[in-house]
mmCIF entry with sequence, helices, sheets and N, C-alpha, C, O atoms, coordinates in Angstrom:
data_MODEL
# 
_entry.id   MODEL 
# 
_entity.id                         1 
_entity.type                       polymer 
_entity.pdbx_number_of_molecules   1 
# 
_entity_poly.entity_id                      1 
_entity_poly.type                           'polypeptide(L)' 
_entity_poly.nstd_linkage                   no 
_entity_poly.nstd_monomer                   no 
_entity_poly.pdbx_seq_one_letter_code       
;(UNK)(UNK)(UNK)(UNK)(UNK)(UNK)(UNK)(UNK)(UNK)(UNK)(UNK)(UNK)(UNK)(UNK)(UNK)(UNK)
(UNK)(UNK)(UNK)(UNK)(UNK)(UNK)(UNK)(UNK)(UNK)(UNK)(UNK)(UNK)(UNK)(UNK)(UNK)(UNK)
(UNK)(UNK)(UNK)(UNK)(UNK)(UNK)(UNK)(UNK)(UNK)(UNK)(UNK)
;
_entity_poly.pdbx_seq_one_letter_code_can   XXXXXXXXXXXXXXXXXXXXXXXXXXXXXXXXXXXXXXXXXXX 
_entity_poly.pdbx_strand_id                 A 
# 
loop_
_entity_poly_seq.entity_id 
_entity_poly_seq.num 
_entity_poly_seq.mon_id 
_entity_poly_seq.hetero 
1 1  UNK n 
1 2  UNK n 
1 3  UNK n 
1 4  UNK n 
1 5  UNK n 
1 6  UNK n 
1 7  UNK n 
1 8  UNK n 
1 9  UNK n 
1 10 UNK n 
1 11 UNK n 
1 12 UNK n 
1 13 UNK n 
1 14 UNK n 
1 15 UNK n 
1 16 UNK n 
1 17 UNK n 
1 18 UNK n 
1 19 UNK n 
1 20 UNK n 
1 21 UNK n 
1 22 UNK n 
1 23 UNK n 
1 24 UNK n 
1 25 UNK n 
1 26 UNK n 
1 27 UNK n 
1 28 UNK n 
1 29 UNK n 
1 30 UNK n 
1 31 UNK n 
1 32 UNK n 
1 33 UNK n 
1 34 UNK n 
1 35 UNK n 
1 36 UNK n 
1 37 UNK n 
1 38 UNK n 
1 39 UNK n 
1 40 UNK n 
1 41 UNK n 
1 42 UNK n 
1 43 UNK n 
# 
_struct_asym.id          A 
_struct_asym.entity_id   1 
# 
_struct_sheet.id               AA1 
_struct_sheet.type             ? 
_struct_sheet.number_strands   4 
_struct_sheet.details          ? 
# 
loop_
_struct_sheet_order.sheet_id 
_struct_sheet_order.range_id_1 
_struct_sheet_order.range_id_2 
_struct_sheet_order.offset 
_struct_sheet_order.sense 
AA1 1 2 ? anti-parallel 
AA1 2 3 ? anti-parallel 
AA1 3 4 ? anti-parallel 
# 
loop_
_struct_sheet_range.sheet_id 
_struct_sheet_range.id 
_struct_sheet_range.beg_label_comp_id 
_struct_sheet_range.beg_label_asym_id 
_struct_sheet_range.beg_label_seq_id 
_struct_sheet_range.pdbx_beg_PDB_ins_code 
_struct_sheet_range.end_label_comp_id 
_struct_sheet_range.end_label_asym_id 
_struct_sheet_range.end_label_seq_id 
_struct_sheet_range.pdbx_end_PDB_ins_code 
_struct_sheet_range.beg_auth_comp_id 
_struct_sheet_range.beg_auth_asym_id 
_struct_sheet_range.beg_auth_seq_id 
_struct_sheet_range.end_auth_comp_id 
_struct_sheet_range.end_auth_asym_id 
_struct_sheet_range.end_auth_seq_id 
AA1 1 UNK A 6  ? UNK A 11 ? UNK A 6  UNK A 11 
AA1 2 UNK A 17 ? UNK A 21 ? UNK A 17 UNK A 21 
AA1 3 UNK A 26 ? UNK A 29 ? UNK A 26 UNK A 29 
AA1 4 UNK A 34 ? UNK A 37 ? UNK A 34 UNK A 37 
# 
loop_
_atom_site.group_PDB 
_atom_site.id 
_atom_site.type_symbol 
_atom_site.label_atom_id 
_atom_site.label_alt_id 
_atom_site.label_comp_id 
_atom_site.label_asym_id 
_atom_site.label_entity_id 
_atom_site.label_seq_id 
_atom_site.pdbx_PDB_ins_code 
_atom_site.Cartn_x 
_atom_site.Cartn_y 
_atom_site.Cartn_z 
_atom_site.occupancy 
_atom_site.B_iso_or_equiv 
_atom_site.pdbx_formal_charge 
_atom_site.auth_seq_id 
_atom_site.auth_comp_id 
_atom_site.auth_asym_id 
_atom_site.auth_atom_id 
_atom_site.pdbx_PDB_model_num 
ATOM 1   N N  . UNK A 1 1  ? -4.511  -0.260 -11.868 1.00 0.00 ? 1  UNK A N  1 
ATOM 2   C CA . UNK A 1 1  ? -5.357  0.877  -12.156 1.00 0.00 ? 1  UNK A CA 1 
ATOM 3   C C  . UNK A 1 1  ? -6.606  0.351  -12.857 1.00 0.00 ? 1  UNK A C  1 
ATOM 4   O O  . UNK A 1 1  ? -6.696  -0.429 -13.805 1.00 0.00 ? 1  UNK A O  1 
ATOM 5   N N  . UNK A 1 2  ? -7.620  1.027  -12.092 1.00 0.00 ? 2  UNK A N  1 
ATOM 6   C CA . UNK A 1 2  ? -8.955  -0.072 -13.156 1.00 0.00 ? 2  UNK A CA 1 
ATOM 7   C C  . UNK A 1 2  ? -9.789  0.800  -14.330 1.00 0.00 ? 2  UNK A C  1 
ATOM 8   O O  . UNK A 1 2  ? -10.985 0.768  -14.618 1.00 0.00 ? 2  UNK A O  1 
ATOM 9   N N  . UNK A 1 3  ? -8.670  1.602  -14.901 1.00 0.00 ? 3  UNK A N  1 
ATOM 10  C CA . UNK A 1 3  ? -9.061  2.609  -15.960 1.00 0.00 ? 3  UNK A CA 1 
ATOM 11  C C  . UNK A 1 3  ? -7.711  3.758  -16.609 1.00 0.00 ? 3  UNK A C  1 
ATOM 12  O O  . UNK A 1 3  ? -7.126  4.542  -15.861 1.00 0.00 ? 3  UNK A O  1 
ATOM 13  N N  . UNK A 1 4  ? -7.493  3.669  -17.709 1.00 0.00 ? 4  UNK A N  1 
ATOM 14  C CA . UNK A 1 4  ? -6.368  4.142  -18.420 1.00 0.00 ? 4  UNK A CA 1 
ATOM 15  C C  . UNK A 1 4  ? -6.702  5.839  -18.354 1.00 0.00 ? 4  UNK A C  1 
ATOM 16  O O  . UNK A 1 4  ? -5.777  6.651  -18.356 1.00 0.00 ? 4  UNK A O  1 
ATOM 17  N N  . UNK A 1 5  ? -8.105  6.247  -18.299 1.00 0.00 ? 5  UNK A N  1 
ATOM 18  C CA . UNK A 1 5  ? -8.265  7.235  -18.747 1.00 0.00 ? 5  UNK A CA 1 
ATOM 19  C C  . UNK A 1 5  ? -9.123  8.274  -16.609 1.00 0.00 ? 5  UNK A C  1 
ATOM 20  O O  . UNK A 1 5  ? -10.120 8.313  -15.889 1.00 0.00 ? 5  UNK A O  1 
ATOM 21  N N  . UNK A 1 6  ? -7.311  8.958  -16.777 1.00 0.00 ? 6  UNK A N  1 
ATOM 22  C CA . UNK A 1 6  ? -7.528  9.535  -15.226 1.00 0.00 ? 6  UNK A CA 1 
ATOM 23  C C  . UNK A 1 6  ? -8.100  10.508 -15.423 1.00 0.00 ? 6  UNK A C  1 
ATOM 24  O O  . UNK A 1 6  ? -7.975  11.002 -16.544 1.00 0.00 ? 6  UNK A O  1 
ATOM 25  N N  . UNK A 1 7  ? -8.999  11.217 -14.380 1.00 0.00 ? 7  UNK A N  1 
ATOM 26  C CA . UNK A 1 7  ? -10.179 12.069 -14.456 1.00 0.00 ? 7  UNK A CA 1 
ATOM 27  C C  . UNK A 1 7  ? -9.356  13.141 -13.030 1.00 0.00 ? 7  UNK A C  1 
ATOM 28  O O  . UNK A 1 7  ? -9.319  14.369 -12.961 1.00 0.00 ? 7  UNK A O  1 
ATOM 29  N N  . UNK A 1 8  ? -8.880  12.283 -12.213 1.00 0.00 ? 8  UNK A N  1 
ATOM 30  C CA . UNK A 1 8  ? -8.274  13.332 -10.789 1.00 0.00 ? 8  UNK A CA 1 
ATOM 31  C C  . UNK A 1 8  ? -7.526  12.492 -10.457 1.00 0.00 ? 8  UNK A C  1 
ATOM 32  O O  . UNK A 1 8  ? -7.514  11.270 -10.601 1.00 0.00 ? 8  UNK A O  1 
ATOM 33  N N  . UNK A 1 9  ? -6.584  13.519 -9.781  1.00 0.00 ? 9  UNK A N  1 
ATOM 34  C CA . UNK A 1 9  ? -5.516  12.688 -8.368  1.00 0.00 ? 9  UNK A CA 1 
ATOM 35  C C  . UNK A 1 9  ? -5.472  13.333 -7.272  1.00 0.00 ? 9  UNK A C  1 
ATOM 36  O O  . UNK A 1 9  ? -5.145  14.519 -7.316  1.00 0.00 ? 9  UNK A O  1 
ATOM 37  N N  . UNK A 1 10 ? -5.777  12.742 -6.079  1.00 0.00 ? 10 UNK A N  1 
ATOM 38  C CA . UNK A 1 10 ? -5.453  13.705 -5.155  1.00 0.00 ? 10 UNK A CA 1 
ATOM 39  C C  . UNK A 1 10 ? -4.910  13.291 -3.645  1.00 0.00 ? 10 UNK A C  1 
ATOM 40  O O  . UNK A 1 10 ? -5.334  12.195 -3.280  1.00 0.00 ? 10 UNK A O  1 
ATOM 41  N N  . UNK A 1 11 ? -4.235  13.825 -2.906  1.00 0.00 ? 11 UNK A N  1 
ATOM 42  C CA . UNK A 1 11 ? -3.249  13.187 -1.475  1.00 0.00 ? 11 UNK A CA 1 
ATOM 43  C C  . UNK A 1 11 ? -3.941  13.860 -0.693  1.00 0.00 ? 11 UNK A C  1 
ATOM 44  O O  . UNK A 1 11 ? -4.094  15.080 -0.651  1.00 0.00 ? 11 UNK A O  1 
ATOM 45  N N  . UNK A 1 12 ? -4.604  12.612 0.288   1.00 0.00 ? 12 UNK A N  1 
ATOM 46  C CA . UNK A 1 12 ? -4.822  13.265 1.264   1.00 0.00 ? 12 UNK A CA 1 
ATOM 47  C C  . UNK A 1 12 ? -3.803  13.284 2.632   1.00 0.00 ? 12 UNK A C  1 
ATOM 48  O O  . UNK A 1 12 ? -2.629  12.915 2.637   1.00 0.00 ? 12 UNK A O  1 
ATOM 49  N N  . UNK A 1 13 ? -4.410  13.702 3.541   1.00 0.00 ? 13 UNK A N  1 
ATOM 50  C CA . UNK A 1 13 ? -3.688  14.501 5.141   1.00 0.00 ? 13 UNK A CA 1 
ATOM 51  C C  . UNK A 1 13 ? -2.697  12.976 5.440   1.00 0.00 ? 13 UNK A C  1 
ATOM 52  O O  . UNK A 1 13 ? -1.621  13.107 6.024   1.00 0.00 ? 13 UNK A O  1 
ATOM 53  N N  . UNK A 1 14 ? -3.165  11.570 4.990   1.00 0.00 ? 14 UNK A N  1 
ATOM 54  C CA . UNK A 1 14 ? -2.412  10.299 5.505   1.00 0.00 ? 14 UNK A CA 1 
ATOM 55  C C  . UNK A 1 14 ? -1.699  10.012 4.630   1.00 0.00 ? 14 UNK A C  1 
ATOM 56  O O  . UNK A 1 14 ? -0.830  9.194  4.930   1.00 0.00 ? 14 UNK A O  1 
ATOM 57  N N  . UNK A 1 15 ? -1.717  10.455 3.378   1.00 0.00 ? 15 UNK A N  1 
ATOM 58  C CA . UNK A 1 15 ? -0.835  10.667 2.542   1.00 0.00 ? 15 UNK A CA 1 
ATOM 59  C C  . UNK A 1 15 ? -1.087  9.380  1.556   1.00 0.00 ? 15 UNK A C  1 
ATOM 60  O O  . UNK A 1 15 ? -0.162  8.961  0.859   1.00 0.00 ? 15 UNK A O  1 
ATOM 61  N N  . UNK A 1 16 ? -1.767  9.064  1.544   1.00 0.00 ? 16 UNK A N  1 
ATOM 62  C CA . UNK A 1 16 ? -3.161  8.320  0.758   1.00 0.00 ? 16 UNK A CA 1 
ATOM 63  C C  . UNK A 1 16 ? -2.751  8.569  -1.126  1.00 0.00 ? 16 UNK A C  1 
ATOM 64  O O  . UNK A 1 16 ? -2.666  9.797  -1.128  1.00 0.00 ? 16 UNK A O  1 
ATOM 65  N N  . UNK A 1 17 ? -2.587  8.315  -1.993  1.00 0.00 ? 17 UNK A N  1 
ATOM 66  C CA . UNK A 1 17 ? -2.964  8.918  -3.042  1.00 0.00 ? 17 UNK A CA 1 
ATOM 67  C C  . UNK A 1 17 ? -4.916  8.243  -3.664  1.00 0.00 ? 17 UNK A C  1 
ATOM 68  O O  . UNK A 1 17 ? -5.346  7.149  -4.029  1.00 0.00 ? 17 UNK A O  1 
ATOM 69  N N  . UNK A 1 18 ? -5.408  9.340  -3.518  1.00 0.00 ? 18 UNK A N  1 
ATOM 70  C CA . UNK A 1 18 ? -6.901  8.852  -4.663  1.00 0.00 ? 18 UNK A CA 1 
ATOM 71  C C  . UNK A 1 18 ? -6.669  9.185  -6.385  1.00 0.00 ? 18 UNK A C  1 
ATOM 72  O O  . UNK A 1 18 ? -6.303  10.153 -7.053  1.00 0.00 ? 18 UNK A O  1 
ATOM 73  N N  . UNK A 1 19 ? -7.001  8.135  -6.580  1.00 0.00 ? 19 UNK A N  1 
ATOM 74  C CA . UNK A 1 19 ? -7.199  7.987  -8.249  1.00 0.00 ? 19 UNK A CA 1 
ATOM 75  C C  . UNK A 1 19 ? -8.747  8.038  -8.958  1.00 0.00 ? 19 UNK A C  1 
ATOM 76  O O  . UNK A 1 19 ? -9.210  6.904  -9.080  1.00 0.00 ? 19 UNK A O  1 
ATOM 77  N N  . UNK A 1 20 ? -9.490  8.937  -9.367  1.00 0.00 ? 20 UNK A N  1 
ATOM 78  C CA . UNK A 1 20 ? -10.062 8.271  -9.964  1.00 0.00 ? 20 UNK A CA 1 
ATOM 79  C C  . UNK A 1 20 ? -10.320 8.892  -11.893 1.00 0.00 ? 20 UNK A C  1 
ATOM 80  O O  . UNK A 1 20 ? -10.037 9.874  -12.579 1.00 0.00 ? 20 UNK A O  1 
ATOM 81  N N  . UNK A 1 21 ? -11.019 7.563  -12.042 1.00 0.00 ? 21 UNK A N  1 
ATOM 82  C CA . UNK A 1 21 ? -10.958 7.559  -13.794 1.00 0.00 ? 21 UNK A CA 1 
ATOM 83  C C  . UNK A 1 21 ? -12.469 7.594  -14.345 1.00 0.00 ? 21 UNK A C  1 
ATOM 84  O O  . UNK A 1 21 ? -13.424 7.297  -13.627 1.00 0.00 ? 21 UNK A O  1 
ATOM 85  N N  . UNK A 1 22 ? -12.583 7.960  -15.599 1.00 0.00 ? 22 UNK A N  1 
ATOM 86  C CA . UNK A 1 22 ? -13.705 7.755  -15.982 1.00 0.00 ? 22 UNK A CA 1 
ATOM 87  C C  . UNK A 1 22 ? -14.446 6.756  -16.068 1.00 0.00 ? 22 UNK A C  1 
ATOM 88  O O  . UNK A 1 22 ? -15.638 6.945  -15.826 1.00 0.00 ? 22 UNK A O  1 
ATOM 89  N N  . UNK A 1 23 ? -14.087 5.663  -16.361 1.00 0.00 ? 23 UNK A N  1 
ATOM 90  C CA . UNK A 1 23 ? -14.810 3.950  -16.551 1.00 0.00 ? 23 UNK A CA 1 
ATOM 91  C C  . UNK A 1 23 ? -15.070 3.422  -15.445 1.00 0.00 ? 23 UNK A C  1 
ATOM 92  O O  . UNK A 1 23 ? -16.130 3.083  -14.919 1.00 0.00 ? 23 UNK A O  1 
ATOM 93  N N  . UNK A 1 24 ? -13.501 3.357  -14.978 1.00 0.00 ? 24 UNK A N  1 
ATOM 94  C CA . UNK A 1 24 ? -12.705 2.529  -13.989 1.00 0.00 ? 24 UNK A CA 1 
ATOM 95  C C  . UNK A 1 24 ? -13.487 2.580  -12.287 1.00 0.00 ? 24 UNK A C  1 
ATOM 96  O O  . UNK A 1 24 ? -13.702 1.531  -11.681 1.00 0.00 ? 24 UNK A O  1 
ATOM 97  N N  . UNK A 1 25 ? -13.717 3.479  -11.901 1.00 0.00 ? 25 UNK A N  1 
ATOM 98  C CA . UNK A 1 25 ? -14.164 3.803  -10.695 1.00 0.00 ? 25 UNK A CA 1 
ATOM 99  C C  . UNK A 1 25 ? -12.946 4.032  -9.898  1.00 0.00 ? 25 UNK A C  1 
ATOM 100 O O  . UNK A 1 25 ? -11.961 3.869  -10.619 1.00 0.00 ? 25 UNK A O  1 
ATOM 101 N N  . UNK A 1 26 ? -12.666 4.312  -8.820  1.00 0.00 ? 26 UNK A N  1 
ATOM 102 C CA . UNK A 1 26 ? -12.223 5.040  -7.805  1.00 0.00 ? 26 UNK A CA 1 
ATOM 103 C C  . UNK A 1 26 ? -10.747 4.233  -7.641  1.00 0.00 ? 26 UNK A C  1 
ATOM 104 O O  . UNK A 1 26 ? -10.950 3.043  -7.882  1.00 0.00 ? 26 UNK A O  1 
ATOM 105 N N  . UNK A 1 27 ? -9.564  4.442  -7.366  1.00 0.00 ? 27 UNK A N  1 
ATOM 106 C CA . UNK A 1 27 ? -8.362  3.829  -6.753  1.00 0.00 ? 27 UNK A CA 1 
ATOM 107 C C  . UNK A 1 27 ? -7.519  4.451  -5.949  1.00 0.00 ? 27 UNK A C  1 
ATOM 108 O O  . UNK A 1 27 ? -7.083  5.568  -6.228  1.00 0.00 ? 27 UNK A O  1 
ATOM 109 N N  . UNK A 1 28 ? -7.087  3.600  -4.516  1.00 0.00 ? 28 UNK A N  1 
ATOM 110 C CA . UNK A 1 28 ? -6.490  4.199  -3.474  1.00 0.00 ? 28 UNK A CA 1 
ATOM 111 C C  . UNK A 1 28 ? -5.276  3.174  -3.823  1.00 0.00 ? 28 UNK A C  1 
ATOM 112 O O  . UNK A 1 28 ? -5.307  1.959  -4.019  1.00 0.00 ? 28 UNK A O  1 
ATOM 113 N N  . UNK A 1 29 ? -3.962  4.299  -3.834  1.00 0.00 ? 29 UNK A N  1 
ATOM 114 C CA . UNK A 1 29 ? -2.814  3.531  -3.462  1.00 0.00 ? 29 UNK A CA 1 
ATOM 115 C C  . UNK A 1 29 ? -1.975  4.380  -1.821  1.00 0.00 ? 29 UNK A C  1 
ATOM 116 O O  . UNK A 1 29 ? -1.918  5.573  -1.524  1.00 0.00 ? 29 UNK A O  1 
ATOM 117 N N  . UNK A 1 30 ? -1.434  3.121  -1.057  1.00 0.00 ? 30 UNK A N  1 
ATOM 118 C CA . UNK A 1 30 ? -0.594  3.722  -0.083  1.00 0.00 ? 30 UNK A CA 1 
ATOM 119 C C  . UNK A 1 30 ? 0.560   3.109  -0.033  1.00 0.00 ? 30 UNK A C  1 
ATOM 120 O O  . UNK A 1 30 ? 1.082   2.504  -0.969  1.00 0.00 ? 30 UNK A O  1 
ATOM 121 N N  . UNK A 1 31 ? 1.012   3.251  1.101   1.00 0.00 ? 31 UNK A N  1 
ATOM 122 C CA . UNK A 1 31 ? 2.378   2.427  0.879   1.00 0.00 ? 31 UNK A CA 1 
ATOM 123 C C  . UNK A 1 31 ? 2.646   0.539  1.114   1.00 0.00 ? 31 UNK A C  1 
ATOM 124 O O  . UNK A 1 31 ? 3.652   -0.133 0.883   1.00 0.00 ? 31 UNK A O  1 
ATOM 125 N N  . UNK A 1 32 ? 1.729   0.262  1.480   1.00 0.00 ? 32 UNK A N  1 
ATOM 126 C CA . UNK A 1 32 ? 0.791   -0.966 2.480   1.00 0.00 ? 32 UNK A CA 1 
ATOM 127 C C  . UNK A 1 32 ? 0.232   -1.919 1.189   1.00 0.00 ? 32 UNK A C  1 
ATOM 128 O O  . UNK A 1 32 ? 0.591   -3.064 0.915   1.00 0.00 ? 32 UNK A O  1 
ATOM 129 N N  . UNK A 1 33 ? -0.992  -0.878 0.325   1.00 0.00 ? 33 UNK A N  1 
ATOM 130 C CA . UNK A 1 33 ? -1.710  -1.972 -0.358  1.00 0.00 ? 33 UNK A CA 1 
ATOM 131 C C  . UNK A 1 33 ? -2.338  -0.721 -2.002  1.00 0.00 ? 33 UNK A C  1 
ATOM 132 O O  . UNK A 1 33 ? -2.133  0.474  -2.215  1.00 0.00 ? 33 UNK A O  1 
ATOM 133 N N  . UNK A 1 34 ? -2.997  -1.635 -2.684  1.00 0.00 ? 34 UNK A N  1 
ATOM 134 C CA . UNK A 1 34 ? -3.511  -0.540 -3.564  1.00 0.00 ? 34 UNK A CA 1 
ATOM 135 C C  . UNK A 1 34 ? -5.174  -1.305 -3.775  1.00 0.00 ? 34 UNK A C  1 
ATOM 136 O O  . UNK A 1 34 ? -5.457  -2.503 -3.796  1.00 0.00 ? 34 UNK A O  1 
ATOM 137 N N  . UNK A 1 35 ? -5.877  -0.361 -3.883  1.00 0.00 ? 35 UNK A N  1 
ATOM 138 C CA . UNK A 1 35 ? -7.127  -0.838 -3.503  1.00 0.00 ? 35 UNK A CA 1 
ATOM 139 C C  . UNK A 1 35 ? -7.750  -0.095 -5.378  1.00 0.00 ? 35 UNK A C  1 
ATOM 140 O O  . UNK A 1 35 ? -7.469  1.008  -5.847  1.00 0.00 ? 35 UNK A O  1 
ATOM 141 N N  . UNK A 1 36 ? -8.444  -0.990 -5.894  1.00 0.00 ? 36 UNK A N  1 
ATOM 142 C CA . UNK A 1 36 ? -9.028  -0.720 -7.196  1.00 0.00 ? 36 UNK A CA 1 
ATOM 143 C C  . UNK A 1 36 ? -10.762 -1.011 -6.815  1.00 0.00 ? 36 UNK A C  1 
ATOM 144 O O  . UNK A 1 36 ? -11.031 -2.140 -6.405  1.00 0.00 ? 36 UNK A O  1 
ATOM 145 N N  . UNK A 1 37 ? -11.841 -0.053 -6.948  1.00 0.00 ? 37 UNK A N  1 
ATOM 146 C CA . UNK A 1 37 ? -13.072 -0.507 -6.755  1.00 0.00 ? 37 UNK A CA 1 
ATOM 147 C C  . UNK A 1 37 ? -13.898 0.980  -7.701  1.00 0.00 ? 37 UNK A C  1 
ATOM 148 O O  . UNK A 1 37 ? -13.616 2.174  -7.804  1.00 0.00 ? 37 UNK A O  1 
ATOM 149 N N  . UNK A 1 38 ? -15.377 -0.206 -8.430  1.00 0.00 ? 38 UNK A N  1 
ATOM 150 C CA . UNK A 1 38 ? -15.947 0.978  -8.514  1.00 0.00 ? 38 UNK A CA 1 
ATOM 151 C C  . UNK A 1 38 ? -16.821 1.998  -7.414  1.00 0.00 ? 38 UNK A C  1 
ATOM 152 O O  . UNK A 1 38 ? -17.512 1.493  -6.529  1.00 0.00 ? 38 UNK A O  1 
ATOM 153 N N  . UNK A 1 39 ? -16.740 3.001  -7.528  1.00 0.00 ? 39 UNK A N  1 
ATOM 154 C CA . UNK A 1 39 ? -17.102 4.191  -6.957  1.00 0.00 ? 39 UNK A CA 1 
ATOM 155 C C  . UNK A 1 39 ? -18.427 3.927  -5.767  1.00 0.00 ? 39 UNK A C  1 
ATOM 156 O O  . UNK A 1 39 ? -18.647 4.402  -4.653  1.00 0.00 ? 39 UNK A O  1 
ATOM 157 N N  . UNK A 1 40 ? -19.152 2.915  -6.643  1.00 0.00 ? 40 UNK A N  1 
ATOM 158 C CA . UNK A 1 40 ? -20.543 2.854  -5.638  1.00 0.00 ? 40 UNK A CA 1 
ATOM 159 C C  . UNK A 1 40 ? -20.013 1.605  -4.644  1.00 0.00 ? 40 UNK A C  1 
ATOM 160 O O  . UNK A 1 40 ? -20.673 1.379  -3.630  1.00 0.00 ? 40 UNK A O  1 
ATOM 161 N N  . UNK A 1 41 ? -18.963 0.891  -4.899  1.00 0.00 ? 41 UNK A N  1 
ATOM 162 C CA . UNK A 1 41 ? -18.729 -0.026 -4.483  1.00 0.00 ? 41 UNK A CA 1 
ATOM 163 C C  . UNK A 1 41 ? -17.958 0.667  -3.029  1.00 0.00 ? 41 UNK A C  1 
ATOM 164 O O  . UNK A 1 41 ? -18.538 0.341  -1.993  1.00 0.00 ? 41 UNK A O  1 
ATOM 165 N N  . UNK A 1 42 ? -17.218 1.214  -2.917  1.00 0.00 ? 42 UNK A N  1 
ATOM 166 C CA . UNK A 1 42 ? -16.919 1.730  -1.651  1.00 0.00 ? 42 UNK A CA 1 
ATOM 167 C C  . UNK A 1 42 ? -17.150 3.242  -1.250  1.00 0.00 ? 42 UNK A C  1 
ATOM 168 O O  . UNK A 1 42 ? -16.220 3.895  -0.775  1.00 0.00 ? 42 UNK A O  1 
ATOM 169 N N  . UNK A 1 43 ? -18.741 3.934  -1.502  1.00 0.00 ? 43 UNK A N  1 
ATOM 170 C CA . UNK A 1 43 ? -19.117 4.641  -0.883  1.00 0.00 ? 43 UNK A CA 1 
ATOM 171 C C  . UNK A 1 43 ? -20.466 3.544  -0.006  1.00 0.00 ? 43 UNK A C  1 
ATOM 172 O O  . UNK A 1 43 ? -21.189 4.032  0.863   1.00 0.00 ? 43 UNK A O  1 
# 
Protein backbone atom coordinates (compact mmCIF):
# COMPACT_ATOMS: atom_id res chain seq x y z
CA UNK A 1 0.00 0.00 0.00
CA UNK A 2 1.84 3.28 -0.84
CA UNK A 3 -0.08 5.25 1.89
CA UNK A 4 -1.54 4.33 5.45
CA UNK A 5 -4.05 6.97 5.23
CA UNK A 6 -7.17 5.52 2.70
CA UNK A 7 -9.23 8.21 1.10
CA UNK A 8 -11.62 5.40 -1.15
CA UNK A 9 -12.08 1.83 -2.12
CA UNK A 10 -13.77 0.74 -4.83
CA UNK A 11 -14.52 -2.82 -7.15
CA UNK A 12 -14.89 -2.55 -10.28
CA UNK A 13 -17.15 -4.78 -13.06
CA UNK A 14 -13.47 -7.19 -13.27
CA UNK A 15 -13.48 -7.26 -9.90
CA UNK A 16 -10.38 -5.15 -9.63
CA UNK A 17 -10.16 -3.60 -6.11
CA UNK A 18 -8.96 0.47 -6.45
CA UNK A 19 -7.29 1.96 -3.50
CA UNK A 20 -6.61 5.23 -3.24
CA UNK A 21 -4.91 7.38 -0.33
CA UNK A 22 -4.08 10.72 0.39
CA UNK A 23 -0.10 10.87 -0.03
CA UNK A 24 0.28 7.60 -1.50
CA UNK A 25 -1.37 7.87 -4.94
CA UNK A 26 -3.58 5.34 -6.49
CA UNK A 27 -3.41 1.22 -5.81
CA UNK A 28 -4.86 -1.65 -7.83
CA UNK A 29 -4.95 -5.04 -6.26
CA UNK A 30 -6.31 -8.30 -8.23
CA UNK A 31 -5.88 -11.63 -7.89
CA UNK A 32 -2.67 -11.84 -10.40
CA UNK A 33 -0.59 -8.78 -9.12
CA UNK A 34 -0.90 -5.50 -6.94
CA UNK A 35 0.09 -2.46 -8.65
CA UNK A 36 1.16 0.73 -6.22
CA UNK A 37 1.66 4.13 -8.41
CA UNK A 38 1.20 7.76 -7.99
CA UNK A 39 -1.99 9.01 -9.53
CA UNK A 40 -0.32 11.10 -12.40
CA UNK A 41 1.82 8.26 -12.92
CA UNK A 42 -0.84 6.01 -14.42
CA UNK A 43 -3.35 8.41 -15.77
Amino acid sequence: MSDNNIRVVFADKEENIWVGTQYGGLNLYNRKMMISSASSTIL
